[in-house]
C-alpha positions in Angstrom: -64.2 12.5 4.3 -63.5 8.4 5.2 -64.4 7.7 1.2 -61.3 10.2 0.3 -59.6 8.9 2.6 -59.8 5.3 1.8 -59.6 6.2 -2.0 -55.9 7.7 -1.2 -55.0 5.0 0.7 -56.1 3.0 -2.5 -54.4 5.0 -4.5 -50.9 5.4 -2.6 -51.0 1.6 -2.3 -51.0 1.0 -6.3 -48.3 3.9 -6.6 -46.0 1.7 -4.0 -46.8 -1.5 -5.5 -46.1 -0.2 -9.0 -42.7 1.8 -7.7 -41.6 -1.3 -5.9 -41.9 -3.2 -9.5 -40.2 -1.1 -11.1 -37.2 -0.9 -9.0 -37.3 -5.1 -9.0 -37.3 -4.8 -12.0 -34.2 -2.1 -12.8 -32.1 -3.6 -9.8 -30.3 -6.0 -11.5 -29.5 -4.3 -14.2 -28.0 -1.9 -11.9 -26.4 -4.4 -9.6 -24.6 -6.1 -13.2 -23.5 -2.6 -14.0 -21.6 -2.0 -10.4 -20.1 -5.5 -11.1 -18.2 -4.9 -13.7 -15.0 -5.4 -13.5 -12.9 -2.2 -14.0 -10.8 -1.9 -17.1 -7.2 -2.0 -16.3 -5.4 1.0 -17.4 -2.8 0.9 -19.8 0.6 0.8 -19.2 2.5 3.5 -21.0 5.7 4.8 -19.8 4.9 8.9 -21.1 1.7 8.3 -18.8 2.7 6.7 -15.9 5.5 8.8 -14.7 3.4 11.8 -14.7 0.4 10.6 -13.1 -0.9 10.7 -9.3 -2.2 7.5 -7.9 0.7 5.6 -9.0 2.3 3.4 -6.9 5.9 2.6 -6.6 8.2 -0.2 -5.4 11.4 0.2 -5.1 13.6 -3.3 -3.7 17.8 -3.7 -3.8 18.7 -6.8 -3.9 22.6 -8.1 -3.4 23.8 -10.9 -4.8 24.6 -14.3 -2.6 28.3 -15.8 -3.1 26.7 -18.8 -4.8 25.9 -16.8 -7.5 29.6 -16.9 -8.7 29.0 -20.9 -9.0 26.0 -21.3 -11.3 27.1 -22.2 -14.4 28.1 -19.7 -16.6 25.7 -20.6 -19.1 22.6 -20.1 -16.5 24.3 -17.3 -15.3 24.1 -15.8 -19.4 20.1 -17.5 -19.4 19.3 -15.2 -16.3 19.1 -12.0 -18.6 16.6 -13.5 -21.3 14.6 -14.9 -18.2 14.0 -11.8 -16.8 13.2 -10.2 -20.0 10.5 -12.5 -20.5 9.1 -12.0 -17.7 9.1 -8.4 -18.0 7.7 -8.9 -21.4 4.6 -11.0 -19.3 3.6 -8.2 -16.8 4.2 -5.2 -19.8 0.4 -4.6 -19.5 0.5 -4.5 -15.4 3.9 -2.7 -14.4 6.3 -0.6 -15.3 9.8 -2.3 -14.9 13.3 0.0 -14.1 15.8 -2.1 -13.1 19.3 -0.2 -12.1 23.2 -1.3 -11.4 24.3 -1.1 -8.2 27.5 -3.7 -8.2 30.5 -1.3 -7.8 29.0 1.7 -6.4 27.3 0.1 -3.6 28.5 -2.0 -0.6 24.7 -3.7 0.3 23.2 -3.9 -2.7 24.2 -4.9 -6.7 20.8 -4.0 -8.3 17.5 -2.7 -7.8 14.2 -2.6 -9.0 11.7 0.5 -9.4 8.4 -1.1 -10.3 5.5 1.2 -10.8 1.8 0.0 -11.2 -1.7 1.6 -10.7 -2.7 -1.7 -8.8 0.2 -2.2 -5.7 -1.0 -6.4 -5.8 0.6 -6.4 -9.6 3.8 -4.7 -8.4 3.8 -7.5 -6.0 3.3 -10.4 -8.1 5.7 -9.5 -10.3 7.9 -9.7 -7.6 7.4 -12.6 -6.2 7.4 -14.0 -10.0 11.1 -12.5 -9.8 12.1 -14.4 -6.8 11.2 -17.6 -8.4 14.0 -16.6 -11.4 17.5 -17.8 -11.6 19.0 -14.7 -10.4 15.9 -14.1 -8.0 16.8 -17.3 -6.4 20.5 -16.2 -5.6 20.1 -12.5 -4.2 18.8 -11.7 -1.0 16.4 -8.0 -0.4 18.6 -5.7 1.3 15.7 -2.5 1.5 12.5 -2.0 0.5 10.7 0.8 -0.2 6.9 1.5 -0.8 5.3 4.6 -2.2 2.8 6.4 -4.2 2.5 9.6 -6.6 0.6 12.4 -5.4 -0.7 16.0 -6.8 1.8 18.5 -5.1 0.3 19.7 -1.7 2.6 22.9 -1.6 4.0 24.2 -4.5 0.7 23.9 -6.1 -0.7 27.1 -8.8 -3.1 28.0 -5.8 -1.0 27.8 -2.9 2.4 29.0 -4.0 1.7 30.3 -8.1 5.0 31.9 -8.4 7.2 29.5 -7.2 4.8 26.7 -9.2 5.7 28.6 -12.1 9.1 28.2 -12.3 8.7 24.6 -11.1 6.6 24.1 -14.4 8.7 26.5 -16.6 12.0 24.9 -16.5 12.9 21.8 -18.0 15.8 19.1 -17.9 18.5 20.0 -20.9 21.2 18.1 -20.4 22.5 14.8 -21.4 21.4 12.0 -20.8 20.8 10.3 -17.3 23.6 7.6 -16.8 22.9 7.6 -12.7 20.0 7.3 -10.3 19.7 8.0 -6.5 17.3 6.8 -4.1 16.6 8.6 -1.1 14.0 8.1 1.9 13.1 10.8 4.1 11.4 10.8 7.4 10.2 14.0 9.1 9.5 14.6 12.7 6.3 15.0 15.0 7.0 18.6 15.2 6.6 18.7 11.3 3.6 17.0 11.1 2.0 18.7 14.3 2.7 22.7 11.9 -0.1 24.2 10.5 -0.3 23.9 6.6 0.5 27.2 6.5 3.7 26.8 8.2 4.5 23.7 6.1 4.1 26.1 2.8 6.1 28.6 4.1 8.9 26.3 4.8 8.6 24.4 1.7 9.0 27.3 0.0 12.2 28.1 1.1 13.1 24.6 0.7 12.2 24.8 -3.1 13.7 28.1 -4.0 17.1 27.0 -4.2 16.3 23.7 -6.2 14.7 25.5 -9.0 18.5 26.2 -10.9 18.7 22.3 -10.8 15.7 21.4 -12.7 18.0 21.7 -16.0 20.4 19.0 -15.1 18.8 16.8 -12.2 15.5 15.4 -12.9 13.2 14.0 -10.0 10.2 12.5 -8.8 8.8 11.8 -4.9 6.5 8.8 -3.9 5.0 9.4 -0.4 5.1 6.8 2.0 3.2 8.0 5.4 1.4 4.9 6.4 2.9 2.2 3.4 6.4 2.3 5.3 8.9 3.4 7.7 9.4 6.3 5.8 7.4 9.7 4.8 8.7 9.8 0.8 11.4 8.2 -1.4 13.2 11.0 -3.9 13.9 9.6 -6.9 16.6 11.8 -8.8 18.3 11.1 -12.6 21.2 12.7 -13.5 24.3 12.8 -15.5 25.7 15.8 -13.3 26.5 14.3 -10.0 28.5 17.3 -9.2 25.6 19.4 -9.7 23.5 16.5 -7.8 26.0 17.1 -5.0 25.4 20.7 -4.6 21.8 20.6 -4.6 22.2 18.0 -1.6 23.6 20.6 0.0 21.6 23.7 -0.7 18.9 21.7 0.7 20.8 20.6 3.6 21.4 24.6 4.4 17.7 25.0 4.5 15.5 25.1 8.0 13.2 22.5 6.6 15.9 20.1 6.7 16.1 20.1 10.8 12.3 18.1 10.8 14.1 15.2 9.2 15.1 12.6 11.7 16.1 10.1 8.2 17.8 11.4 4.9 18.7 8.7 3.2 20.2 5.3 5.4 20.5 4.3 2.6 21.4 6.8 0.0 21.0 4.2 -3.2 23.6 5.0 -6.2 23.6 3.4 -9.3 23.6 3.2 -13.0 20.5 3.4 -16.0 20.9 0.2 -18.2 17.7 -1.6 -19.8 16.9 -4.3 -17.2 18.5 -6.9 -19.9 22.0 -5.1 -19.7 21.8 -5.1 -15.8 21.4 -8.9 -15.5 23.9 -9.3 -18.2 26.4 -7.5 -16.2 25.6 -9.7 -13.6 26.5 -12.7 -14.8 29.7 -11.9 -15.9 
């Protein structure tokens, strides 16, 4: 019995030794592989708006009164300054820049920047500041968020009401205007049981589902990134219709768990970013 013994022993030893080689030997091939560097994704406009995991950046800025004095000809350099450096981060964000001036009493433009990786939303940012026109406007509001699978209205939870989420699409014109609006619920929201929360985003969604032809939106939640629970981003070229869906959802229970709607409420116009600053320095 002490000879078997001792020859397993033997034996169990080599099968270590040999095991402990091997994995020597594969480690740092492994370790190179969990090294590499993940490939950035892509930025593509079609993609990115439709995808969870995105985040988004939304920052008003208002002009100082010493913008009026630049020269006019640095004023007219701004636009193709900023263009170029959208043209630099293509590959990193997504660049929306909207017209406030007129429409607005705290604010004459905003960005909505939205990036898979929040650090390049925030460099290009700061990139901005450094800019002719970043270097005469001052931040009024900013708002962080990210894009998220629907936790409600989903095919599982709520299928009939998903449906007609997914069945109707925007028909009208154009969007010439964009709102911003952040929303804050209460503890007694947040303290429901899932359940409840369906049952009152259900009503909540019912009445929006005629609007999905001439209002488009999007939501970024914010728990956690800021002061706020989400941002609703709405298009439109139908702000009468806009209006009344503001206040269908105002009529609904779910709206009494908000203790913010809006403050601010951010109106303003689509141009390409170029067309904003242009406007700008006139």
């Amino acid at each position: 019995m002490t000879n078997i013994s001792i020859r397993s022993f033997k034996l169990s030893l080599i099968a270590t030794t040999i095991g402990a080689a091997i994995a020597m030997a594969s480690s740092p091939v492994v370790a190179q592989q969990a090294m590499q560097p993940m490939q950035p994704m892509k930025i593509e406009r079609g993609t990115i708006l439709t995808q969870p995991g995105v985040f988004g950046v939304f920052t008003m800025f208002k002009l100082r009164p010493d913008w009026n004095k630049v020269p006019a000809m640095e004023r007219k350099g701004a636009a193709e300054e900023v263009k170029k450096l959208i043209e630099k981060h293509k590959d990193n964000v997504l660049v929306d820049l909207y017209l406030t001036r007129g429409l607005e009493t705290n604010s004459d433009f905003f960005f909505r920047i939205n990036a898979y990786d929040l650090a390049k939303a925030q460099t290009f940012m700061r990139e901005f500041r450094s800019t002719t026109i970043g270097k005469n406007a001052d931040v009024f509001e900013t708002l962080v968020g990210v894009t998220k699978p629907l936790n409600y209205i989903s095919k599982d939870k709520s299928p009939g009401l998903n449906a007609g989420l997914s069945s109707a699409t925007y028909s009208g014109p154009a969007p010439r205007y964009v709102i911003v609006i952040p929303v804050k619920k209460n503890a007694e929201w947040w303290n429901m049981s899932p359940e409840e929360r369906l049952k009152e985003m259900e009503v909540h969604t019912t009445p929006t589902l005629a609007y999905l032809v001439n209002v488009k939106r999007k939501l970024y939640h914010s728990t956690g990134l800021d002061d706020t629970d989400f941002i609703t981003y709405f298009e439109t070229d139908d702000l009468t219709a806009f209006n009344n869906l503001m206040l269908s959802l105002a009529q609904v229970k779910e709206n009494k768990f908000h203790v913010r709607w809006g403050s601010p409420t951010t109106l303003g116009t689509i141009h390409s970013p170029e067309d904003v600053i242009k406007a700008l320095a006139d």
